[in-house]
N, C-alpha and C positions, 0 to 999 in steps of 0.2 A: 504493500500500500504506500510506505513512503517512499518506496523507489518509483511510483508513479506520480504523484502528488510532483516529486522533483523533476521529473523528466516533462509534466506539464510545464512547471516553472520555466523549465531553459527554453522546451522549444517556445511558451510566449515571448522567454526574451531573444532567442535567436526572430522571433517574425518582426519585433519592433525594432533590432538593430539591420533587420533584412530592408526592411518600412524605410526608417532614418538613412540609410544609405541608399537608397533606391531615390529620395526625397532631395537626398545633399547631390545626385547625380543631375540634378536638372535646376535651370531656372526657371521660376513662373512671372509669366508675363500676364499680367492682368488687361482685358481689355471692355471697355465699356462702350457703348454707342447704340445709335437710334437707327439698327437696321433695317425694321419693321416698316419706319415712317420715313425714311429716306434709303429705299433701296438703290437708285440710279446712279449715287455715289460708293455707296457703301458695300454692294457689292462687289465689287471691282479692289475697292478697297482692301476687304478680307484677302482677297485674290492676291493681292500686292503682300501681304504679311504674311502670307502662308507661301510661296514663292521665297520671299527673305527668310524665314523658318527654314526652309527648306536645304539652301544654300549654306547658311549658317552652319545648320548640323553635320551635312553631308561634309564641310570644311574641318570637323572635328568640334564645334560648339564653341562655345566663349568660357574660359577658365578653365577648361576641360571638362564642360557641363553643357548638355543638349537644352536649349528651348524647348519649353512647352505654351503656348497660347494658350490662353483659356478665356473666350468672349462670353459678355453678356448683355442682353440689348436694355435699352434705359428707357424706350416705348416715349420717348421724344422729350421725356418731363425729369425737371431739375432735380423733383423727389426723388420719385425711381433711380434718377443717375447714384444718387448719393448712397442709398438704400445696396444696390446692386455692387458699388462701389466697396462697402463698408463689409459686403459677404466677401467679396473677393479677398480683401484683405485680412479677416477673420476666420472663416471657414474654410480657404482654400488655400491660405497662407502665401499668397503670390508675394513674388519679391518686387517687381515694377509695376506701379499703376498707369495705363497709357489710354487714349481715347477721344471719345466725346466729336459730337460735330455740329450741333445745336451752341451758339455763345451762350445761352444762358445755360443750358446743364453742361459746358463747359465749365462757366465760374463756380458755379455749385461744385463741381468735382475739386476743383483749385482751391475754395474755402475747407472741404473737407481734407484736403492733403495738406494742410496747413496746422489744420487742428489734430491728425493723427502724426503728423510732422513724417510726413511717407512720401516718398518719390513721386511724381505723375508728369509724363509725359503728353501735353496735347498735341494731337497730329494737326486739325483741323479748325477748333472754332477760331473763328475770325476778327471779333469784337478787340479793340485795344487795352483793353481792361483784363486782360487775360496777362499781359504782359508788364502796365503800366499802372495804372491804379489799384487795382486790385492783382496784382502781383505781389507772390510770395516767394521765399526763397528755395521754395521744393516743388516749384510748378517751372517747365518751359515750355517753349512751343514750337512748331515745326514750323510750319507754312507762314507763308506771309499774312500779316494783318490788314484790318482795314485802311491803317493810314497809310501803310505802305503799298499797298495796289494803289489806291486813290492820289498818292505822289505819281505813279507811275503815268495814271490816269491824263491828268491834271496842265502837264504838256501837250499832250493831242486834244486837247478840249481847249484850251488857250488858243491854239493854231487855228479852231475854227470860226473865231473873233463872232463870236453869239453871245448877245447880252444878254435876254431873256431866257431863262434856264426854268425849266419841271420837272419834279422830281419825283418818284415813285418807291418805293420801297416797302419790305415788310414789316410790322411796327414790331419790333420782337430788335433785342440787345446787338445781333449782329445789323441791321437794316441803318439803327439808330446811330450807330459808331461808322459806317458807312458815308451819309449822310453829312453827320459834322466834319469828317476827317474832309470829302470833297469839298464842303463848303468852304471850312478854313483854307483850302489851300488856294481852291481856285479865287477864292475872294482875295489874297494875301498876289497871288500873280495877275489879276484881270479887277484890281478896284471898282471897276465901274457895272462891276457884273448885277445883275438884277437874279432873285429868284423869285418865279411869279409865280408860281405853284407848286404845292406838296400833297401826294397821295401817301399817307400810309395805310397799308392794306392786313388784315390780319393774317398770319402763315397759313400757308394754305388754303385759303378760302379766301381770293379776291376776287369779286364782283367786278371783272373784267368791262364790263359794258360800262358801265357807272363810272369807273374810273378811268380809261380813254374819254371817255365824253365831258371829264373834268379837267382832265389836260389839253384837250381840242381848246373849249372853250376858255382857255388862261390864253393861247395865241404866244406860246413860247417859241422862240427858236433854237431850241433846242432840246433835250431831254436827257436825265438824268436815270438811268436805271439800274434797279439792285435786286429786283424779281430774280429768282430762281424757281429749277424746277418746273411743279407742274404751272404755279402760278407765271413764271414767264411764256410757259406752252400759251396758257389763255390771255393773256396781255399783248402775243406776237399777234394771235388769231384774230384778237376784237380789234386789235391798232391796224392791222392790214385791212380788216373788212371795212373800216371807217377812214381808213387815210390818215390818219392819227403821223403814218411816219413820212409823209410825201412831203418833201421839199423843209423836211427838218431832222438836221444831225440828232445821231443817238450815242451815247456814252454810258458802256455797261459793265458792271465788276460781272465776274465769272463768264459770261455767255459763249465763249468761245471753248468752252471746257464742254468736251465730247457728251458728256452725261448731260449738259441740259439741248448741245446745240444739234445733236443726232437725231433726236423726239422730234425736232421742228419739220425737218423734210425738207418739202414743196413752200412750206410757209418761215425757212429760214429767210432773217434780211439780208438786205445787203450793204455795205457800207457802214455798219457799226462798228465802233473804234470799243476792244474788248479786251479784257485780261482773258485766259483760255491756255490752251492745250493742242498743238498741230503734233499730234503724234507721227504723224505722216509724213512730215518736214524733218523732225530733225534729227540730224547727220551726225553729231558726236559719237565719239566710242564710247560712253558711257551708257548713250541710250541707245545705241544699236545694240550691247550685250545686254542691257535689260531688256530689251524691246524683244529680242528673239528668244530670251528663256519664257517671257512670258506667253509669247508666241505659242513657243515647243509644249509649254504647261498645259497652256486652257485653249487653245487654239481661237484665240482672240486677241482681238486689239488692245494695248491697257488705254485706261481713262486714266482723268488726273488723279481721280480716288487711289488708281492701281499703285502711282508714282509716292504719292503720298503715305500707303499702306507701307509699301516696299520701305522706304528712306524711316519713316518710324523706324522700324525693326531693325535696321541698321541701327540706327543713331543709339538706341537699347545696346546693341551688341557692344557697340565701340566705345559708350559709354562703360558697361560694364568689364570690357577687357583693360580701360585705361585707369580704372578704378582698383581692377583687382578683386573685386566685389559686387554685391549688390546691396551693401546696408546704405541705407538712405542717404547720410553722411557725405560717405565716400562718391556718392553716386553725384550729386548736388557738387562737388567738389570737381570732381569728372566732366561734368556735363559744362563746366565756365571754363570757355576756349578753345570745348571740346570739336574739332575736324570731321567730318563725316565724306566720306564719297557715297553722292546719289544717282540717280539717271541726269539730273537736271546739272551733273559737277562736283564738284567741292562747297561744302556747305560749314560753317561756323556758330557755334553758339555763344550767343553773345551774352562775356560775365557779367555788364550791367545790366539786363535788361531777361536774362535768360532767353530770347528772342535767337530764333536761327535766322542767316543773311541767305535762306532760300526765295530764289524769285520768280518771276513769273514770265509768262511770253503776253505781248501785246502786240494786237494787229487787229483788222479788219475782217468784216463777216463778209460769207458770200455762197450768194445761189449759187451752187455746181451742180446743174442738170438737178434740181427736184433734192440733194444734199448739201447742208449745212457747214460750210467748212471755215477754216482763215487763211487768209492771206498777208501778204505786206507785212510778215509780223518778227519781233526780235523779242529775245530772252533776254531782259537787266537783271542784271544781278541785287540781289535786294538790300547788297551792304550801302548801294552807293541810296538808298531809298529808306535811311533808318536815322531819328533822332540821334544829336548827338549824347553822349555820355550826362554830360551838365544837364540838359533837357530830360535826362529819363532820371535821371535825382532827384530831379524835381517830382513828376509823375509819380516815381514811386517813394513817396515821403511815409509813407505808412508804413512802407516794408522793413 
């Protein structure tokens, strides 16, 4: 009897040092987002990070430990993020928190990793407050933000000497930081500029007719847009059936990014000056060998979600290889200064500001036979598109 009782004892403890080592062989990558409610990015997205996974491991893993991904979708709401957020990091014991693609359950996840004092990675939300006011020193970001698309912007909308400006947007935290970042700037380069009208629309459910026919009737010459998605699908359809864009420039964050500009078809425009994505175009070795693993993967084109997903995952890796670790610490220490190669180049995370110098392509929309595509377009780099040091001191006085 007590030589069984014992041989109970070990083999539990032989399965919990089998558990613990099986556990200390991997890193867990936590990931949160709004797959459900924004699939036209996010799946593409996933596609990007499991591709990076994939490579990673196949290369031997980071510290001599394989990746593991573990997503959870946060169903669009800043609750949920946090909630989903807070399992990941409790029950599942993930070492990196990465995600989000909504600004406002972005910040929500940024206030929570603040208060667990835990690593988190954003790939995507947009909003400058991710980086600058409500920045903390365990949150960075990947992709460019609003004010730095909207610098980007802000040049080609100057050039097309239009005083009367309308402006559309979704009324939700990214739309809003949007919005101000183009007006400061363009007001700050074009003094004399007029804004004659603002729609802000609720996400997802914009009353497309109502709101073309409020920007007709302002008599702008020109137009401001921050629509995505499906609500840019219905905003292209009602502004084309009413003329809304005939004989007036359009100026639009995202629309050149395959995931909303592929949906248009037949009723893409033309001649809109757009941040976006010409997968199609560009010739670097960086992204001719991402381009083709993704290729070889899913036998599809990546979108910019794919680009985005993929350089996350990297920047995870390289952080934790340059770290040594993954304790939060270490990682936050790692992550200021830290170097990434993505499809889009050499990418920097910036120590003030925790902000990466990733950038974006801008160019021009255009009917191609019944498809949506860009043209005329160039890739800046997004360091030459970023506050100085003294200026995000200021921004971020709270942190």
């Amino acid at each position: 009897m007590q030589y069984k009782v014992l041989s109970t004892v070990t083999f539990l403890g032989l399965m919990v040092s089998l558990a613990t080592a099986q556990a200390q062989g991997v890193i867990k990558i936590g990931e949160v987002n709004s797959y459900k409610a924004q699939p036209a990015f996010l799946e593409p997205y996933k596609k990007g990070m499991e591709l990076a996974v994939d490579e990673i491991n196949a290369a031997g893993g980071v510290n001599g430990k394989k990746l593991e991904l573990i997503t959870r979708d946060d169903n669009a709401n800043p609750g949920d993020a946090v909630r989903v957020a807070e399992e990941l990091i409790s029950r599942e014991k993930i070492d990196v928190l990465t995600g989000t693609f909504l600004s406002n359950t972005g910040l929500a996840v940024a206030d929570l990793a603040k208060q667990k004092k835990f690593f988190f990675l954003a790939g995507e939300p947009l909003t400058d407050k991710m980086t600058w006011q409500g920045g903390n020193q365990y949150t960075f970001r990947l992709r460019p933000g609003t004010y730095m698309q909207a610098a980007m912007l802000v040049p080609e909308a100057v050039k097309l000497k239009k005083k009367r400006w309308a402006i559309v947007y979704p009324n939700y935290e990214y739309g809003q930081s949007a919005v101000a970042a183009f007006k400061q700037l363009l007001k700050a380069a074009q003094p004399d500029v007029e804004f004659v009208a603002e729609q802000a629309t609720p996400l997802g459910k914009v009353d497309a007719g109502s709101v073309v026919q409020a920007l007709a009737d302002a008599k702008p010459d020109a137009i401001f847009n921050v629509l995505f998605g499906a609500d840019l699908s219905r905003f292209v359809r009602e502004g084309n059936t009413r003329g809304l864009f005939k004989g007036r420039e359009v100026v639009s964050v995202l629309t050149g990014e395959p995931e909303y500009l592929d949906p248009l078809k037949e009723e893409s425009p033309n001649g809109w000056i757009v941040t976006g994505y010409p997968w199609y175009g560009v010739q670097t070795p960086e992204h001719k060998a991402f381009f083709l693993a993704y290729h070889a993967k899913f036998k599809d084109y990546p979108r910019l979600g794919s680009v985005v997903g993929y350089a996350m995952i990297k920047s995870v890796a390289a952080g934790a290889a340059k770290a040594k670790s993954t304790e939060t610490a270490k990682m936050v220490a790692a992550f200021k200064g830290l170097q990434v190669s993505t499809p889009f180049g050499n990418i920097t995370y910036r120590p003030e500001d925790h902000q990466s110098t990733m950038g974006a392509f801008v160019g021009k929309t255009k009917n191609d036979n019944g498809k949506g595509v860009m043209v005329d377009y160039v890739y800046l780099d997004g360091v030459k598109f970023q506050p100085s040091a003294a200026d995000v001191k200021k921004f971020r006085a709270a942190d």
